[in-house]
C-alpha positions as CSV (number, residue, x, y, z in Angstrom):
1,X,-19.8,10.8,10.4
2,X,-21.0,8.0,8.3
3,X,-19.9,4.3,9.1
4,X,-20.3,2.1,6.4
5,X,-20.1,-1.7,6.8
6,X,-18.3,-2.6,3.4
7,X,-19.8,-6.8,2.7
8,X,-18.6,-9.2,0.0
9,X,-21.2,-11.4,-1.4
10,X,-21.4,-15.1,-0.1
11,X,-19.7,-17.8,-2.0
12,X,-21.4,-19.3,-4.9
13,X,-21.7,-22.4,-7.3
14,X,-19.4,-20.1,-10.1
15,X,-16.9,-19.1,-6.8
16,X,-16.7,-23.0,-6.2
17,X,-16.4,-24.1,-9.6
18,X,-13.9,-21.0,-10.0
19,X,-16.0,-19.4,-12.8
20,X,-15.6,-15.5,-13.4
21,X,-18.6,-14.0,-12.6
22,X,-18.1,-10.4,-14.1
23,X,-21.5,-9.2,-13.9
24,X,-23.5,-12.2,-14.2
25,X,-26.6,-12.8,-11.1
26,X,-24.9,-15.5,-9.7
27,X,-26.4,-17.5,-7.0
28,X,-25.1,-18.3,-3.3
29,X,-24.7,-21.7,-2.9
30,X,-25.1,-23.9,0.7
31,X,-21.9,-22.0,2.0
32,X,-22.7,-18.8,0.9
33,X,-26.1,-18.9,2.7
34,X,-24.5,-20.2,6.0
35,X,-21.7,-17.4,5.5
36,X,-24.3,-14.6,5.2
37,X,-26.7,-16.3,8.2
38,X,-23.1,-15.8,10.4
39,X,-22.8,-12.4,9.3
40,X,-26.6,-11.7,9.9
41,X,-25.8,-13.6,13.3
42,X,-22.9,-11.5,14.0
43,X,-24.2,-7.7,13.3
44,X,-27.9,-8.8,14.5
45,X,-27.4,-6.0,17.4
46,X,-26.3,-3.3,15.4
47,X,-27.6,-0.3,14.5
48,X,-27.8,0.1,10.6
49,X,-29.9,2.4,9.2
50,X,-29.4,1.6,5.4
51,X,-28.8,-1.7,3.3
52,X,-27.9,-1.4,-0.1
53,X,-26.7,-4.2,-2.5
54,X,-25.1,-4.6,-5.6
55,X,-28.4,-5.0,-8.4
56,X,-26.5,-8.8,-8.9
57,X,-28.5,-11.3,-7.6
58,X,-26.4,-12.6,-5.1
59,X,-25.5,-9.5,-3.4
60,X,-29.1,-9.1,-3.1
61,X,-29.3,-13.0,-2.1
62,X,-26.7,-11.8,0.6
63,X,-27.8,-8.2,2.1
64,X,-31.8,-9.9,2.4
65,X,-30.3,-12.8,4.8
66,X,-28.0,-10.3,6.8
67,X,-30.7,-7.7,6.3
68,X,-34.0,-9.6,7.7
69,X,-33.5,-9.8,11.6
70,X,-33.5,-6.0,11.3
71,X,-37.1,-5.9,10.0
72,X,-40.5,-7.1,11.4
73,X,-40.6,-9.5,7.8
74,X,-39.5,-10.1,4.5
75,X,-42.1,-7.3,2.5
76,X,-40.5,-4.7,4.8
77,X,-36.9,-5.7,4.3
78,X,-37.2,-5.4,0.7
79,X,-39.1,-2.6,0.4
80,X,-36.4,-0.8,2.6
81,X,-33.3,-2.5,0.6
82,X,-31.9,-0.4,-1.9
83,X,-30.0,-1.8,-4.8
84,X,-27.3,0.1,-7.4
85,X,-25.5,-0.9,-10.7
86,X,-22.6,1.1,-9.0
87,X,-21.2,-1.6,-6.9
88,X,-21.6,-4.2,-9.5
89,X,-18.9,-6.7,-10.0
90,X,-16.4,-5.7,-12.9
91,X,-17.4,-6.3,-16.1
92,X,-14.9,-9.2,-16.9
93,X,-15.8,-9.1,-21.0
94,X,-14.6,-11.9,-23.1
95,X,-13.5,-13.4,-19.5
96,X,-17.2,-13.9,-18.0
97,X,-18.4,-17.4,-17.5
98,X,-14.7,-18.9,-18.1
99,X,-12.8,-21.3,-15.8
100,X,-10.3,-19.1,-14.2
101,X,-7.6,-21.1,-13.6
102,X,-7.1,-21.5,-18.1
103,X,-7.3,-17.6,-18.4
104,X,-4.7,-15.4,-18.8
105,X,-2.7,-14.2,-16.2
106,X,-1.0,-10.7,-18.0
107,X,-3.2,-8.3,-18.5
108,X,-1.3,-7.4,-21.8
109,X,-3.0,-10.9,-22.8
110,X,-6.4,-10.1,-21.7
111,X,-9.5,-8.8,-23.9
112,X,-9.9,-5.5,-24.7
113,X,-13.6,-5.1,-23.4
114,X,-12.5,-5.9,-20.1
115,X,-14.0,-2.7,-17.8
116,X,-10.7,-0.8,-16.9
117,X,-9.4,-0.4,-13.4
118,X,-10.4,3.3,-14.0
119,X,-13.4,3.2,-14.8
120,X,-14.1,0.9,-11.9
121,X,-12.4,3.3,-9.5
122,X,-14.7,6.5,-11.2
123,X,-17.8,4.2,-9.9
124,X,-16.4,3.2,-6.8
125,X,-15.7,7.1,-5.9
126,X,-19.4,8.0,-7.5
127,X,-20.7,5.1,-4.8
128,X,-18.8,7.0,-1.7
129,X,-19.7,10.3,-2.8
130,X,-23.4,9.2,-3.4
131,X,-23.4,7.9,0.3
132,X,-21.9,11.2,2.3
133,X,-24.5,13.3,0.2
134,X,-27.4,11.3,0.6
135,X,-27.2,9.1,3.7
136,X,-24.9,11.6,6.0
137,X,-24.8,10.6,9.4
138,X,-25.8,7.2,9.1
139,X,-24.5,3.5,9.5
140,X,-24.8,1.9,6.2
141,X,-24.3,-2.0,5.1
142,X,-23.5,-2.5,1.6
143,X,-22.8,-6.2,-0.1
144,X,-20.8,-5.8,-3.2
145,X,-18.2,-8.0,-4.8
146,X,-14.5,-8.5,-4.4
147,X,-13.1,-6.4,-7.2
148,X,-15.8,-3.4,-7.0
149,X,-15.0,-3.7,-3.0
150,X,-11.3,-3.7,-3.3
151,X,-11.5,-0.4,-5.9
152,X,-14.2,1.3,-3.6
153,X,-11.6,1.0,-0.5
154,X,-8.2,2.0,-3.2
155,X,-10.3,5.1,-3.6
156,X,-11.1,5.5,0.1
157,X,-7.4,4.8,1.1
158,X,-6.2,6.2,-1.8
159,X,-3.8,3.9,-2.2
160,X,-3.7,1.4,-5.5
161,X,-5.6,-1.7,-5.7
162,X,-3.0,-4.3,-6.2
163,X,-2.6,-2.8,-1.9
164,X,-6.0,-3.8,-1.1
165,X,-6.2,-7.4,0.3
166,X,-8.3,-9.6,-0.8
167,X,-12.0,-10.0,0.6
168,X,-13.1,-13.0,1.6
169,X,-16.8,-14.3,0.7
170,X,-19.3,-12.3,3.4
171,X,-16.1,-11.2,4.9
172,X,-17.1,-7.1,6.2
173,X,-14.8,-4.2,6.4
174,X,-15.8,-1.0,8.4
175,X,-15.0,2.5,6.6
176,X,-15.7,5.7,8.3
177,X,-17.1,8.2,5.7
């Protein structure tokens, strides 16, 4: 059985300024550290054999603060972190680095080099399929992002996305692989 501990990102300066992110770096602001210091608080005790992060910077930002009381220090934690373009944010298109609240709300409106909800949910199956084969057996926490973590559990639950709720910032959902 593999357990996977399923992590949001912390909140950062674009989530506060309600920028779409898509599949910028992004950086964690003040909150978003204290969120991911709570989370780090929280699972301190647990077993986890394997952190892997999003390769967006602040999934990486997040995973190294929950990460680090796990490890002797911070060389050690990153060399043992593992990072993957799977669980990358959605690429948002034309929508990146716009104030969400002025965009579009029907997706008959939106861009058409927006990455489809398909595609997403091919990675999000490639991601679970890549963890079973190659970490079986093992307790795993992964920080992705709110869309790619909402497809990766529609896959797992096989049930559509708009059934998912939402993930709060650092908020962590358990999956049993």
């Amino acid at each position: 059985m593999t357990k996977l501990y399923l992590v949001r990102h912390g909140e950062t300066v674009d989530n506060a300024a309600q920028i779409m992110q898509g599949q910028t770096p992004g950086k964690l602001n003040a909150t978003g550290i204290a969120q991911a210091e709570e989370v780090a608080r929280k699972m301190v005790n647990d077993h986890i054999d394997v952190f892997i992060s999003s390769d967006l910077y602040r999934s990486i930002q997040t995973c190294e603060i929950i990460a680090l009381p796990h490890f002797q220090d911070e060389k050690s934690m990153q060399q043992a972190m593992i990072t993957t373009p799977l669980i990358r944010e959605r690429d948002w298109g034309d929508f990146t680095g716009k104030f969400i609240p002025s965009l579009p709300k029907n997706p008959k409106d939106w861009p058409d080099n927006i990455e489809s909800i398909e595609k997403m949910k091919s990675r999000a199956q490639n991601f679970l399929t890549w963890l079973k084969v190659t970490y079986p057996d093992k307790t795993i926490l992964a920080v992705g992002h709110g869309i790619i973590n909402k497809a990766i559990q529609s896959v797992y639950f096989k049930r559509p996305m708009n059934e998912i709720e939402k993930m709060g910032n650092a908020e962590v959902r358990v999956l049993i692989l």
